[in-house]
RODO-2510 file (C-alpha; in nm, 4 decimals, decimal comma):
residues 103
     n   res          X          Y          Z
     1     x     2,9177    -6,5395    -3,3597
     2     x     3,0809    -6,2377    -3,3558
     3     x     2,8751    -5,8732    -3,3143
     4     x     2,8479    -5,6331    -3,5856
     5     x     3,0145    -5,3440    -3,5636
     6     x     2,7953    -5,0319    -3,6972
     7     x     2,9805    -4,7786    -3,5989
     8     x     3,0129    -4,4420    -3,8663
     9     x     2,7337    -4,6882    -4,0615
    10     x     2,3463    -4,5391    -4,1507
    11     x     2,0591    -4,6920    -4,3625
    12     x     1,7666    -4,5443    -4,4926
    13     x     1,4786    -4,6855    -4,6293
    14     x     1,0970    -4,6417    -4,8240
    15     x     0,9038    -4,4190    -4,5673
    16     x     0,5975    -4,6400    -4,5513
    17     x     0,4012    -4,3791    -4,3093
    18     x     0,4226    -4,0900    -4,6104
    19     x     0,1130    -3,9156    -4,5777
    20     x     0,1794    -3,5421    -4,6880
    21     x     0,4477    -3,4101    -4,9738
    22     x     0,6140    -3,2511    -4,6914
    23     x     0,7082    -3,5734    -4,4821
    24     x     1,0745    -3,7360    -4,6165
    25     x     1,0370    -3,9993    -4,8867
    26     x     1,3020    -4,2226    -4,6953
    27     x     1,3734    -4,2750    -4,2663
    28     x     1,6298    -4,4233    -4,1317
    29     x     1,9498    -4,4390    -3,8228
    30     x     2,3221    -4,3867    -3,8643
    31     x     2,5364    -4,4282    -3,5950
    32     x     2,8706    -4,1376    -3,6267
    33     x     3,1436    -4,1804    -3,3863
    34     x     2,8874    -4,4003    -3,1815
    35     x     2,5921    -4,1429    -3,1660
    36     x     2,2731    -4,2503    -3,2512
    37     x     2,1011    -3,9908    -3,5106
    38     x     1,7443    -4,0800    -3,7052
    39     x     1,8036    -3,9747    -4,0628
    40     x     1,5569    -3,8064    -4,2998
    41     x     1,5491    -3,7707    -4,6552
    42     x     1,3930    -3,6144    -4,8825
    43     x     1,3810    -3,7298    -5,3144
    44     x     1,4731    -3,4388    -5,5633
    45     x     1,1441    -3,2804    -5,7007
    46     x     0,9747    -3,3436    -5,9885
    47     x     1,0811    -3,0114    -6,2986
    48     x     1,3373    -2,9518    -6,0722
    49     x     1,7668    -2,8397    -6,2400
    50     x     1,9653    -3,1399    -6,2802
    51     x     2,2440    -3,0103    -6,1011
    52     x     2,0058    -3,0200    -5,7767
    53     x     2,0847    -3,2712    -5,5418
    54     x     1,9433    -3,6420    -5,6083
    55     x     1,8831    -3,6626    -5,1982
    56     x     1,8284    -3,4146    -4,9366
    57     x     1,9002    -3,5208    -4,5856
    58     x     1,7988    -3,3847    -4,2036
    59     x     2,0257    -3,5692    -3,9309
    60     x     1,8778    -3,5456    -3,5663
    61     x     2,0371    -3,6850    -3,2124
    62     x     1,7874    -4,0153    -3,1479
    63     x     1,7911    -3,8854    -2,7299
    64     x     1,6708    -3,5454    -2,9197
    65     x     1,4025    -3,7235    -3,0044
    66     x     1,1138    -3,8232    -2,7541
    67     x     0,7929    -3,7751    -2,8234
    68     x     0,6126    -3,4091    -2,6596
    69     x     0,4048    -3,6516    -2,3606
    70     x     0,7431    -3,7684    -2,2444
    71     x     0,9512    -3,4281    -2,2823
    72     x     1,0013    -3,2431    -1,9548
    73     x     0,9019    -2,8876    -1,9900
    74     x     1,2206    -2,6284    -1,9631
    75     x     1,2559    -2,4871    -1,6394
    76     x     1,3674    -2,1307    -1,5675
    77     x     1,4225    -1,9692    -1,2663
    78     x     1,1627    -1,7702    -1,0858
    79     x     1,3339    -1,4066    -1,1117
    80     x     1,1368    -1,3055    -0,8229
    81     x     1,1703    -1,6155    -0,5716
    82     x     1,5403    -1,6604    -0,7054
    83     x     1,6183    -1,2972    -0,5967
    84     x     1,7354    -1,2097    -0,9690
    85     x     1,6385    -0,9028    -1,1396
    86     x     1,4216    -0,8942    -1,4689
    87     x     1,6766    -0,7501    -1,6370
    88     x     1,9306    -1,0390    -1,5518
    89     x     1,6863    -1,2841    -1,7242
    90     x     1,6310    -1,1120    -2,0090
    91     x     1,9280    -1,1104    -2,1818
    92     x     1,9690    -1,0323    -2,4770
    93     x     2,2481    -1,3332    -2,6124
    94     x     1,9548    -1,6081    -2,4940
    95     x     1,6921    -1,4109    -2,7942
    96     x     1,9032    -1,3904    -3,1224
    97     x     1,6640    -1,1724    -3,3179
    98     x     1,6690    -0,9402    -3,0542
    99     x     1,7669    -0,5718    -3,0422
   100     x     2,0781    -0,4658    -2,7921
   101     x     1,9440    -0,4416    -2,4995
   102     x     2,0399    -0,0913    -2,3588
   103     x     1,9174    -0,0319    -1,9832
***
């Protein structure tokens, strides 16, 4: 027997676990260019224009997506044991609502 392939291939189905309004009315995978994502989708309110999408989807990386317990926390360097100056750590491309940083 030969092995599907399900590459550039996604299916969603019912969520089952829909608890709130705000949780997606369908869950599912797709697999692009042989990346796992989870897909997440959401039905077209109730009242709302017809020309509004029948489906609204959220795509996310599956290795994106382990559970808080099992995430390592982000690790910066130690400005002060690394030898770097505040000032070096705090700049301003890594905040992006930021003001210019002017020192």
């Amino acid at each position: 027997m030969t092995e599907y392939d399900n590459t550039n291939r996604g299916s969603i189905w019912k969520n089952e676990k829909k608890d709130k309004d705000t949780h997606p009315d369908f869950t599912g995978s797709l697999n692009v260019g042989g990346v796992e994502y989870w897909v997440s989708a959401w039905k077209r309110k109730e009242g709302a224009a017809a020309k509004a999408p029948a489906l609204s989807f959220s795509v996310k990386p599956k290795d994106e997506q382990q559970p808080m317990s099992q995430r390592a926390p982000a690790k910066r360097p130690d400005p002060i044991s690394s030898g770097r100056s505040l000032k070096d750590d705090m700049d301003g491309d890594d905040i992006p609502f930021a003001p210019e940083w002017r020192g």
